[in-house]
Short mmCIF file of the C-alpha atoms (twelve columns), coordinates in Angstrom:
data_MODEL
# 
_entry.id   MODEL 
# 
loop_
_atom_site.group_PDB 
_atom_site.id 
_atom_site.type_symbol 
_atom_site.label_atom_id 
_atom_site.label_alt_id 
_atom_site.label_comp_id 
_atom_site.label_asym_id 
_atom_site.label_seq_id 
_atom_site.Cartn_x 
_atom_site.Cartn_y 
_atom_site.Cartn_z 
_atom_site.pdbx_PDB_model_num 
ATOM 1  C CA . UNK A 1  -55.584 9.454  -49.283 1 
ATOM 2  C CA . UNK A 2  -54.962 6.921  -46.585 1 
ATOM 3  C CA . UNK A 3  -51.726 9.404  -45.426 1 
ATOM 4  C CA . UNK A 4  -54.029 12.671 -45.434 1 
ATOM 5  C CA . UNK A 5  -56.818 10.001 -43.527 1 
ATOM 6  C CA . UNK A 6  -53.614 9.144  -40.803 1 
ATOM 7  C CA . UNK A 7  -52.428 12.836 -40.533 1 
ATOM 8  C CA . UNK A 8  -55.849 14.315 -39.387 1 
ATOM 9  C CA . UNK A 9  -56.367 11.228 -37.007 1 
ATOM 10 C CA . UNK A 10 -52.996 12.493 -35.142 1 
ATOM 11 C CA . UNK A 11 -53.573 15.796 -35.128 1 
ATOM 12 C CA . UNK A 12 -57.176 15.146 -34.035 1 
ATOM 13 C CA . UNK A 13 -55.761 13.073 -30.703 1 
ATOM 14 C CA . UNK A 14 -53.474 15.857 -30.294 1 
ATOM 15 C CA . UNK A 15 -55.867 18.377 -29.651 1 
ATOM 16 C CA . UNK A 16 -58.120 16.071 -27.832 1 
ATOM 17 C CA . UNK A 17 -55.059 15.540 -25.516 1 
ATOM 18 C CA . UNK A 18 -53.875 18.702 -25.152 1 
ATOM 19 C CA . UNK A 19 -57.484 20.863 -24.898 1 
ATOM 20 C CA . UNK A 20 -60.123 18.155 -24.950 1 
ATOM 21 C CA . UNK A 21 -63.221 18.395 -26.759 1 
ATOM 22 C CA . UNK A 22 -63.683 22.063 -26.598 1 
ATOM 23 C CA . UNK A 23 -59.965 22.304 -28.676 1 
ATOM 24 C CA . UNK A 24 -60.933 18.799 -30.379 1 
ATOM 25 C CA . UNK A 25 -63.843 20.473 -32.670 1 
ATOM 26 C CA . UNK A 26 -62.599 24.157 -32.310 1 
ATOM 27 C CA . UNK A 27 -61.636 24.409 -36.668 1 
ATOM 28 C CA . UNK A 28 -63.293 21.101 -37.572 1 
ATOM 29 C CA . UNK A 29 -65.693 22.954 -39.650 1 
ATOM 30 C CA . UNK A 30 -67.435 26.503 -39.884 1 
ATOM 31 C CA . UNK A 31 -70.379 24.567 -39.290 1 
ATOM 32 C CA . UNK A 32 -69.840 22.582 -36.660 1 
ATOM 33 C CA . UNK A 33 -70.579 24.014 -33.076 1 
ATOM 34 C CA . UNK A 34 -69.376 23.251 -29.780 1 
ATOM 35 C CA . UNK A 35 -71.785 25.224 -26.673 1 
ATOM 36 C CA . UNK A 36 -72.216 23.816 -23.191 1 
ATOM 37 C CA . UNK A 37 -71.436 20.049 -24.375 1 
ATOM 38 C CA . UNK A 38 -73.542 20.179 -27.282 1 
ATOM 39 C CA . UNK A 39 -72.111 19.219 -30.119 1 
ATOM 40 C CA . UNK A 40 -74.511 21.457 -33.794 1 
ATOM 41 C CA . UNK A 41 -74.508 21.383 -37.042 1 
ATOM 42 C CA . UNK A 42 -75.323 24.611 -39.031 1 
ATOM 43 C CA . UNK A 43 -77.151 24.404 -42.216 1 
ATOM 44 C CA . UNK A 44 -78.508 20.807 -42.198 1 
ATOM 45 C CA . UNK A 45 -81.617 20.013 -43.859 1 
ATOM 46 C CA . UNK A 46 -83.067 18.176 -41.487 1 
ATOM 47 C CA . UNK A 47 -83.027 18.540 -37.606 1 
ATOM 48 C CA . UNK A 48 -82.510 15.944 -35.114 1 
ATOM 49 C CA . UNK A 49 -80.808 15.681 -31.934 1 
ATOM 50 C CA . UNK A 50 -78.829 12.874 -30.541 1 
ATOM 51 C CA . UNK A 51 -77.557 13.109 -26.590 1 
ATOM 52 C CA . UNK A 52 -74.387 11.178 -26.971 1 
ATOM 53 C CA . UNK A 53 -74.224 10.922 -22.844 1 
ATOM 54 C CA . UNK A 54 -71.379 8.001  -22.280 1 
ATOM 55 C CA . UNK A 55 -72.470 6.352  -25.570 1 
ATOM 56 C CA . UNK A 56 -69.329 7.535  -27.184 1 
ATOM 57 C CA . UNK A 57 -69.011 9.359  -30.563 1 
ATOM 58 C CA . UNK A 58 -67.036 7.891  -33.420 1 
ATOM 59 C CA . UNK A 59 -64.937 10.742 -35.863 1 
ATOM 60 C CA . UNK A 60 -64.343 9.877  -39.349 1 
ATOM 61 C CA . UNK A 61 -62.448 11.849 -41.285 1 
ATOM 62 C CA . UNK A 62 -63.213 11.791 -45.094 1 
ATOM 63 C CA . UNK A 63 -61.628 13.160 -48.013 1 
ATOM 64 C CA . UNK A 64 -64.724 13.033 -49.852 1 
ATOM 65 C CA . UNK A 65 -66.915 15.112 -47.397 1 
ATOM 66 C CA . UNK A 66 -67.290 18.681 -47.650 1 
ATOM 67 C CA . UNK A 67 -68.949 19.373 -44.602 1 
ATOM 68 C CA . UNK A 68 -70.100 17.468 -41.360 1 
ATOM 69 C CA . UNK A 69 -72.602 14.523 -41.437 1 
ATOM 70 C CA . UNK A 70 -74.147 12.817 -38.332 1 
ATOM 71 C CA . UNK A 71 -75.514 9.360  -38.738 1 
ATOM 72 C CA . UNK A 72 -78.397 9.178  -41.149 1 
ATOM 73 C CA . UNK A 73 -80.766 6.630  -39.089 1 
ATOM 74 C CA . UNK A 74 -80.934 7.372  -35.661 1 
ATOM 75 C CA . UNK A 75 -80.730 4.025  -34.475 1 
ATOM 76 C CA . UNK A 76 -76.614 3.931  -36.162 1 
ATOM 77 C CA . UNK A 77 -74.051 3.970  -33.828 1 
ATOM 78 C CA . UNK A 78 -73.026 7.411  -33.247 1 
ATOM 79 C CA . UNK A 79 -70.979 8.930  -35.695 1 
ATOM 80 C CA . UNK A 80 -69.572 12.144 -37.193 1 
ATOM 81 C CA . UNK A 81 -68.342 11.885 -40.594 1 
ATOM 82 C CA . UNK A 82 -65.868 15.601 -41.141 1 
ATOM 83 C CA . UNK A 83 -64.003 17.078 -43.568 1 
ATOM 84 C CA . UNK A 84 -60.336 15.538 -43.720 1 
ATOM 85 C CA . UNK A 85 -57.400 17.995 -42.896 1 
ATOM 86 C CA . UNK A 86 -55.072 18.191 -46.080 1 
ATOM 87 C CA . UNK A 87 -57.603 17.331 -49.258 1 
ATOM 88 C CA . UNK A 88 -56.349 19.921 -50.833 1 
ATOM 89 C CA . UNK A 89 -53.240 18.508 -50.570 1 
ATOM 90 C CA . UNK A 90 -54.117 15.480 -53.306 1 
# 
């Protein structure tokens, strides 16, 4: 796990690097959207909206995730739990 963890991490700097955050979240997830600097998630129960402005925004991959989670409390440090790269891979 901690390999497929390491090998999404890379290749999630990479495309930071190369194409910043429009190429960082491009194929995260189907549900994950990118317009104008804001950052969605389709098909969420609930609704809330977070402005991230200079705060910073912590990815973490999982392998047990199946699709993107932000923070549960607003008041958490801002975080975006994802689907890992390579589960299938296990």
């Amino acid at each position: 796990m901690q390999l497929v963890l390491e090998a999404d991490m890379t290749y999630r700097a990479r495309r930071l690097a190369v194409g910043g955050a429009r190429l960082l979240f491009a194929d995260m997830h189907a549900n994950l959207r990118r317009h104008d600097g804001v950052l969605s998630i389709d098909q969420m129960i609930g609704r809330h909206h977070v402005a991230v402005s200079g705060r910073g925004l912590l990815l973490m991959p999982s392998v047990f995730a199946h699709k993107p989670a932000p923070p549960v409390h607003l008041e958490e440090p801002l975080r975006l739990t994802y689907p890992s790269r390579g589960v299938a891979t296990l």
